[in-house]
TORKOL-4160 file (C-alpha; in steps of 0.2 Angstrom, whole numbers, padded with zeros to 4 digits, m for minus):
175
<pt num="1" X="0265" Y="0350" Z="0438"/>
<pt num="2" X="0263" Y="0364" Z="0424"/>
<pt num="3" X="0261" Y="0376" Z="0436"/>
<pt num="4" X="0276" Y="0372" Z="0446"/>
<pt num="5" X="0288" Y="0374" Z="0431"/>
<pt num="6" X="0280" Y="0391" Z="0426"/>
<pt num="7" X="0284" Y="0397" Z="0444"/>
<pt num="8" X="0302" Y="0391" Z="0444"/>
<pt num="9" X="0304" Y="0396" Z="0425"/>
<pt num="10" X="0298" Y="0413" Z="0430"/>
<pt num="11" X="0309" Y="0414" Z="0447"/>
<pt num="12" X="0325" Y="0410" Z="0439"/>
<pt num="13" X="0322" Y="0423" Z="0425"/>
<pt num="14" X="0316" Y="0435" Z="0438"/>
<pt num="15" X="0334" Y="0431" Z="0449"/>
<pt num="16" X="0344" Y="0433" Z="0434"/>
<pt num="17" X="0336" Y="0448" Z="0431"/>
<pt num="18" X="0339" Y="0456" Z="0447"/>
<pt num="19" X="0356" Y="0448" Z="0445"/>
<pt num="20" X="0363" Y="0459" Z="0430"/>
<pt num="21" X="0355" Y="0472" Z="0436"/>
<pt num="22" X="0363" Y="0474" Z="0450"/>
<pt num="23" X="0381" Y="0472" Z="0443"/>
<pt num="24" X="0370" Y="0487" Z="0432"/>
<pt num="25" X="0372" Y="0476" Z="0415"/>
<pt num="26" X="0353" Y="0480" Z="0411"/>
<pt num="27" X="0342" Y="0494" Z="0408"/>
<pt num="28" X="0357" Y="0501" Z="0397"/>
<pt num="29" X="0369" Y="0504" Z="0411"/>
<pt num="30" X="0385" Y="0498" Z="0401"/>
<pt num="31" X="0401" Y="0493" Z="0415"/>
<pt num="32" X="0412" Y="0507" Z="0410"/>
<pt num="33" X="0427" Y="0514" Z="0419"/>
<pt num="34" X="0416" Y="0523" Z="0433"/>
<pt num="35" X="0408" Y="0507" Z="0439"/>
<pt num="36" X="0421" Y="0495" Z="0449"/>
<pt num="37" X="0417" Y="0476" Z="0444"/>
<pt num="38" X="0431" Y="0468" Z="0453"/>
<pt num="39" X="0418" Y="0461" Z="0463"/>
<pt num="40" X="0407" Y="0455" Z="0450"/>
<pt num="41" X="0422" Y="0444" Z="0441"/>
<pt num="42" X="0423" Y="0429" Z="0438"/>
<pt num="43" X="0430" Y="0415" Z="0427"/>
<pt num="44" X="0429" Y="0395" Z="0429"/>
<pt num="45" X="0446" Y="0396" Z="0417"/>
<pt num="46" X="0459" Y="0393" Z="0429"/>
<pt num="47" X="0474" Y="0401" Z="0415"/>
<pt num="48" X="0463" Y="0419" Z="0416"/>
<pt num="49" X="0473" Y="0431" Z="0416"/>
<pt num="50" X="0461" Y="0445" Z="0412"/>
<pt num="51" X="0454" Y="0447" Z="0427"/>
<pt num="52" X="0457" Y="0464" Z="0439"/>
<pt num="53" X="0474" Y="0467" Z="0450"/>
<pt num="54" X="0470" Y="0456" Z="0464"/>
<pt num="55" X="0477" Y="0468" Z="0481"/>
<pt num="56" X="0485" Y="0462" Z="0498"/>
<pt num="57" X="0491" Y="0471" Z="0512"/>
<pt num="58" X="0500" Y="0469" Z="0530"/>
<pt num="59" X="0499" Y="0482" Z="0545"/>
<pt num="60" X="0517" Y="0479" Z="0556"/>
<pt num="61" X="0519" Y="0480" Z="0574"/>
<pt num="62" X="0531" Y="0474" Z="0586"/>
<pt num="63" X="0517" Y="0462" Z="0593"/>
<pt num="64" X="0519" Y="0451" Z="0579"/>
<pt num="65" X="0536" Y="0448" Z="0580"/>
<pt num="66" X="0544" Y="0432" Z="0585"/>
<pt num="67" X="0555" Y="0440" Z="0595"/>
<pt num="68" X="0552" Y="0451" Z="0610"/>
<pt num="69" X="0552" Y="0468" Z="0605"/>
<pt num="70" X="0549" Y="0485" Z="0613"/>
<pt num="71" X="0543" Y="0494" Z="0601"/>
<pt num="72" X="0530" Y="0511" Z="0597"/>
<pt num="73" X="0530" Y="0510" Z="0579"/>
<pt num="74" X="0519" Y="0503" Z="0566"/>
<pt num="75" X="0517" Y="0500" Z="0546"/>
<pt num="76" X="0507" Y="0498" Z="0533"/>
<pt num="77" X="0515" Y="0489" Z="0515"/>
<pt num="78" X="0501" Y="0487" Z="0500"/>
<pt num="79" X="0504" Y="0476" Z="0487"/>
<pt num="80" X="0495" Y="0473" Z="0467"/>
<pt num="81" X="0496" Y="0458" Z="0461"/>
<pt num="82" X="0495" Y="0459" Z="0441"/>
<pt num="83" X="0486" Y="0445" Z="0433"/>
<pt num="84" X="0493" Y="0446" Z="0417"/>
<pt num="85" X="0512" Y="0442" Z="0421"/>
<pt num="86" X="0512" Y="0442" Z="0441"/>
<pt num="87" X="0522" Y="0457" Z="0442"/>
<pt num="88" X="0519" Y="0461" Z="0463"/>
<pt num="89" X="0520" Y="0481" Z="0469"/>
<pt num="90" X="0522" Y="0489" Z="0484"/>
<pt num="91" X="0521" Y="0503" Z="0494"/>
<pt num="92" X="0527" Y="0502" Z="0515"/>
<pt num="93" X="0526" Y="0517" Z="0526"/>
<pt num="94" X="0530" Y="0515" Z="0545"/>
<pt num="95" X="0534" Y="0528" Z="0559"/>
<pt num="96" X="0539" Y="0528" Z="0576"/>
<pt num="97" X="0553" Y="0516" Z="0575"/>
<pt num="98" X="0567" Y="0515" Z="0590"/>
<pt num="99" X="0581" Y="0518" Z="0576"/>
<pt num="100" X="0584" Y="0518" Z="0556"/>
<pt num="101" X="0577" Y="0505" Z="0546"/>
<pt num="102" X="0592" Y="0494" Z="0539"/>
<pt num="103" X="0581" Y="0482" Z="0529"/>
<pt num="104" X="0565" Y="0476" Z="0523"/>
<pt num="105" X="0560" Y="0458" Z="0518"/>
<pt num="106" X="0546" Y="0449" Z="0511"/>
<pt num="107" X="0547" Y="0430" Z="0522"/>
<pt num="108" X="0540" Y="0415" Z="0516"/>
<pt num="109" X="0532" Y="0401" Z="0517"/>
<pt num="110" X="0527" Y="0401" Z="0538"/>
<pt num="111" X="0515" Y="0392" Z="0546"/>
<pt num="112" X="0509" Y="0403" Z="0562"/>
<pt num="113" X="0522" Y="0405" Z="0577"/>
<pt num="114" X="0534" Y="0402" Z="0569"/>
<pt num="115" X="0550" Y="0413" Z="0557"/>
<pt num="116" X="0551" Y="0410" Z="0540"/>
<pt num="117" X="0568" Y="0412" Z="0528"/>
<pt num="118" X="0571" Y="0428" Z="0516"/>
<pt num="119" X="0561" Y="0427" Z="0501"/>
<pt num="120" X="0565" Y="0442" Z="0496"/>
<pt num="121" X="0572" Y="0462" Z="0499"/>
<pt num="122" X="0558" Y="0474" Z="0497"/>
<pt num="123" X="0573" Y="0487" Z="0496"/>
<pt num="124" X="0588" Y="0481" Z="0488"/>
<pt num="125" X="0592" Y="0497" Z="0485"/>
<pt num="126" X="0592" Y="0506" Z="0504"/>
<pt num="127" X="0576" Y="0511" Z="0514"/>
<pt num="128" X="0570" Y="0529" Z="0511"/>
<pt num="129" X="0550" Y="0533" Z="0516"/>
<pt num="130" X="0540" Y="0525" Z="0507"/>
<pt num="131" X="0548" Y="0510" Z="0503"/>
<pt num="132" X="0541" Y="0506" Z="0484"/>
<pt num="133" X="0547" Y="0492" Z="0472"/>
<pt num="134" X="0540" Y="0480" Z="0461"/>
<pt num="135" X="0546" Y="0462" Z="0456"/>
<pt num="136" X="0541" Y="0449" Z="0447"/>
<pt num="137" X="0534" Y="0433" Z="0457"/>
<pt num="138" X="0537" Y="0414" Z="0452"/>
<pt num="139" X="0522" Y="0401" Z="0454"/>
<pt num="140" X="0527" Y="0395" Z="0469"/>
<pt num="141" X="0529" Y="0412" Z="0477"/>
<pt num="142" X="0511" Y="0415" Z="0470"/>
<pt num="143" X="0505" Y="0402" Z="0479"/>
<pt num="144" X="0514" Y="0408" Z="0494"/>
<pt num="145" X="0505" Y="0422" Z="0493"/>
<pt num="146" X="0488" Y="0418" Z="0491"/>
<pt num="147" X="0489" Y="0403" Z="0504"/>
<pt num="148" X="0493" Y="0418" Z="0517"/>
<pt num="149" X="0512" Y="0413" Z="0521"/>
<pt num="150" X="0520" Y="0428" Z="0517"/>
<pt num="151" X="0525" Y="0441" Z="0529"/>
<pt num="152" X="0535" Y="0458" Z="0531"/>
<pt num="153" X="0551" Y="0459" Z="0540"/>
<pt num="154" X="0556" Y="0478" Z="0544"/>
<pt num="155" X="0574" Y="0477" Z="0553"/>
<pt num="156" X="0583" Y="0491" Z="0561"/>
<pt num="157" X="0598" Y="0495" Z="0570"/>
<pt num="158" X="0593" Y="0491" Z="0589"/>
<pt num="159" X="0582" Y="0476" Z="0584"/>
<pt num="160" X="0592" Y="0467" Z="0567"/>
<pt num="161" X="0581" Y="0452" Z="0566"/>
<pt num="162" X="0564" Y="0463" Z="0565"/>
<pt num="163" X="0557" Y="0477" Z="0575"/>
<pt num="164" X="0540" Y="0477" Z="0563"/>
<pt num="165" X="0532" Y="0460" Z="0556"/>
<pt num="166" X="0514" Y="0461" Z="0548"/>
<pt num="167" X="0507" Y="0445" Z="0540"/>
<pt num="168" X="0503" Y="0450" Z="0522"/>
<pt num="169" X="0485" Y="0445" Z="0518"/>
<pt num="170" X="0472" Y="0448" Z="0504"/>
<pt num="171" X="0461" Y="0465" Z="0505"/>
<pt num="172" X="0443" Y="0466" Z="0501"/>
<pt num="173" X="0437" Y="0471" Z="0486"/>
<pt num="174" X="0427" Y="0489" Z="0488"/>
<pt num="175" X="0411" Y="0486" Z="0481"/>
């Protein structure tokens, strides 16, 4: 029974050990700016606000529309999430579309199939390439967020209720 403790004591030790090394806490590798530990955080404290930017991201297309659409172009929007005070950012590019932009929306909350209402204008201010902006999110459109019930809405002139629609999901971490 001695024996047996000793080899677990010594196992779990030996797996912590590879464990902080490996996020390079040990052998005097402080995490410093060079090193990403997005993928190493973590906090049981569900109020933690310190944590990194947490990013998401939708590719558009005219297949993902609702409505039939026959449509070439594509788009990309990014989005940062801040912790701290929920402010969202973004940044849409798109090409190839079958006339001008005339809006761009953020739809929520959708269940697959089917349209969702305005949330809210990624552009309020007209559509220039790239679309950029930034607002700050309630709780509930936090949780619409990370429960994968947004999408994008890009509308043009030919195709007013959306040429482009992407699904806004979360990105992986680069580790």
């Amino acid at each position: 029974m001695k024996a047996h403790k000793f080899f677990c004591h010594t196992m779990c030790v030996a797996l912590a050990a590879a464990m902080l090394n490996f996020s390079g806490l040990v052998f005097g590798q402080a995490a410093g700016p060079e090193m990403d530990m997005s993928c190493s955080y973590f906090s049981p404290n569900p109020n933690d606000t310190a944590g990194p930017p947490i990013l998401f991201f939708a590719d558009l297309s005219a297949d993902a529309q609702a409505a039939p659409t026959e449509s070439r172009g594509i788009g990309r929007a990014d989005f940062v999430l801040e912790r701290e005070n929920l402010n969202l950012s973004w940044r849409l590019t798109f090409r190839n579309l079958t006339t001008e932009p005339v809006g761009v929306h953020i739809h929520a909350p959708v269940s697959p199939g089917s349209e969702a209402p305005v949330l809210f204008d990624m552009a309020p201010g007209g559509i220039s390439a790239p679309v950029e902006g930034e607002r700050i999110l309630t709780l509930g459109e936090v949780a619409y967020l990370v429960q994968n019930l947004m999408y994008v809405n890009l509308h043009t002139f030919r195709y007013p209720a959306g040429e482009l629609r992407g699904a806004v999901k979360k990105a992986r971490p680069r580790c």
